[in-house]
N, C-alpha and C positions, 0 to 999 in steps of 0.2 A: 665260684672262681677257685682253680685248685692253684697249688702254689706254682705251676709254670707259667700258667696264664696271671696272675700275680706279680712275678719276676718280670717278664716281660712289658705288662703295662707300668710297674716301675721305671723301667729301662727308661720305657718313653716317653713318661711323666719326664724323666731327669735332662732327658733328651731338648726335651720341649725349653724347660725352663732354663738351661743351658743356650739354648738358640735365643732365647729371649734376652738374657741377661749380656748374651757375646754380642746381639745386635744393637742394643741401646747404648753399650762402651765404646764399640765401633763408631757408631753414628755420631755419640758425644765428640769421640777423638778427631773425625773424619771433618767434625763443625769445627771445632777447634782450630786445625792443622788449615782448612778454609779461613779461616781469621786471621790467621798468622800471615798467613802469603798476601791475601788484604791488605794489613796492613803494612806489612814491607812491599808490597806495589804503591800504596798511597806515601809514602815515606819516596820513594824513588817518582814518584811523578809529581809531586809539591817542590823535591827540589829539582827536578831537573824545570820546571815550570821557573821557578825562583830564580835559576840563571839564568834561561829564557828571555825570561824577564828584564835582570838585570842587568846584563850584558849588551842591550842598545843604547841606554842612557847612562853606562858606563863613560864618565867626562862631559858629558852632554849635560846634566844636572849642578847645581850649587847646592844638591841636598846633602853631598858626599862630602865629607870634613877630612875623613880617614881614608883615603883608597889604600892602603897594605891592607886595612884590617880588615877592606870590603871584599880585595882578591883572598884573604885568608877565608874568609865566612864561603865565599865563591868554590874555593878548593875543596873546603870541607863537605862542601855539600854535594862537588864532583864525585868523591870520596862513597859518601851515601850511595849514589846512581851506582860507582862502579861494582861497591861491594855488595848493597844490595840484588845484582844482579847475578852477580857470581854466587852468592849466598842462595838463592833462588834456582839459578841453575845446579848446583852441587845437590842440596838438599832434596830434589828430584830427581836425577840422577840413584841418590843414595835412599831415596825412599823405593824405587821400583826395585833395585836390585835384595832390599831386604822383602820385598812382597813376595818376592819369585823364587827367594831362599824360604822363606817361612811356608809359601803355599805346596812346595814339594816336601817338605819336611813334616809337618804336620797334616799332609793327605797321606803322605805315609805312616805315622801313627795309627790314622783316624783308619786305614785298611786293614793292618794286623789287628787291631780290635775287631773289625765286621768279621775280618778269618776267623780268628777264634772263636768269634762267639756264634758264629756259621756252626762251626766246627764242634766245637763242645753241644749247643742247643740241638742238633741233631741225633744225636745218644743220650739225653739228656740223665743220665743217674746222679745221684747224691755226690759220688766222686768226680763225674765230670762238674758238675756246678761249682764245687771247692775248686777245682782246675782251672776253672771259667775264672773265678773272680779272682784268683792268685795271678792268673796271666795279666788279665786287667790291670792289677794294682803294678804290676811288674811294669807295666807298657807305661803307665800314670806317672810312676816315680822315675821314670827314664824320660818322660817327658818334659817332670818337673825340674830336671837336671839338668837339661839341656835349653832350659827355658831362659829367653835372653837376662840379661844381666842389667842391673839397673843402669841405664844410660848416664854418662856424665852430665850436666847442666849445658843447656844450649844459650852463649852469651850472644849470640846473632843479633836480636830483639834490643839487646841491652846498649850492645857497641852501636847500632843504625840508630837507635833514640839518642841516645848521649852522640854520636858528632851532628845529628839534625839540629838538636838544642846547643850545640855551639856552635852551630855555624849561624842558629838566628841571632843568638849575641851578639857575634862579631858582624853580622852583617846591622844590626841596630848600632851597635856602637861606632862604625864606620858614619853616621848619620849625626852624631856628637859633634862639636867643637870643643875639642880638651883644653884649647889654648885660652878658651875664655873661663878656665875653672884654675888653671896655673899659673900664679902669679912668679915669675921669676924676677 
């Protein structure tokens, strides 16, 4: 094997194991990003299930001690449904329009590399080769530049579990009688 054919099956070796490692991240994130929406769908259909629920035997019951606190638990969990939904909708919205930024931007990269190295491998001399991987590194650290920017924390997750969990409070506690624990 002389050293073009050498270069070359490097290339591809790097190629390969690149494809391999961008598809198991992918697929990690893609399961991930699957879970999430999961579980802010299960969050949005437990509560809206819950006032469902709740709202027939809303006065019809003697189980109810606190009604403010049951329409508060009630609200909160409106709350969940509406922003859960809105959160769901935005976030897909905002995920396609960065796919369609990312896949034009980085298929442009991923082209000037095939040109040059078209282009260089075709006259292949000692000085195109140095030409070849200078371009490369140029094209890499322009990529690396331009490469997104660590995203802020997404509290979506955090705000839909924390009003879920207070609305099942208030709606248990709507189910108390305070009056039989306060002696006035």
């Amino acid at each position: 094997m002389n050293i073009d054919q050498f270069i070359l099956w490097k290339m591809d070796q790097d190629d390969r194991l690149r494809d391999i490692v961008n598809d198991t991240a992918v697929n990690a994130q893609m399961e991930n990003i699957k879970l999430m929406r999961n579980l802010i769908i299960h969050f949005i259909a437990i509560s809206s299930a819950i006032i469902g629920f709740t709202i027939p035997i809303f006065g019809k019951t003697e189980l109810i001690k606190s009604p403010m606190i049951l329409l508060s638990g009630l609200a909160e969990l409106l709350i969940v449904v509406i922003y859960g939904f809105w959160y769901l909708t935005w976030m897909l919205q905002k995920e396609n329009r960065d796919l369609v930024i990312q896949h034009k931007k980085y298929n442009g990269y991923l082209d000037r590399l095939r040109d040059a190295r078209n282009s260089f491998f075709s006259n292949m001399t000692e000085e195109t080769k140095n030409i070849w991987f200078e371009k490369q590194k140029e094209v890499l650290v322009e990529m690396e530049k331009s490469a997104p920017k660590e995203q802020k924390l997404d509290y979506a997750l955090d705000i839909i579990f924390a009003a879920f969990f207070i609305a099942l409070v208030l709606i248990v506690l709507s189910l108390v009688d305070f009056s039989r624990y306060i002696n006035f």
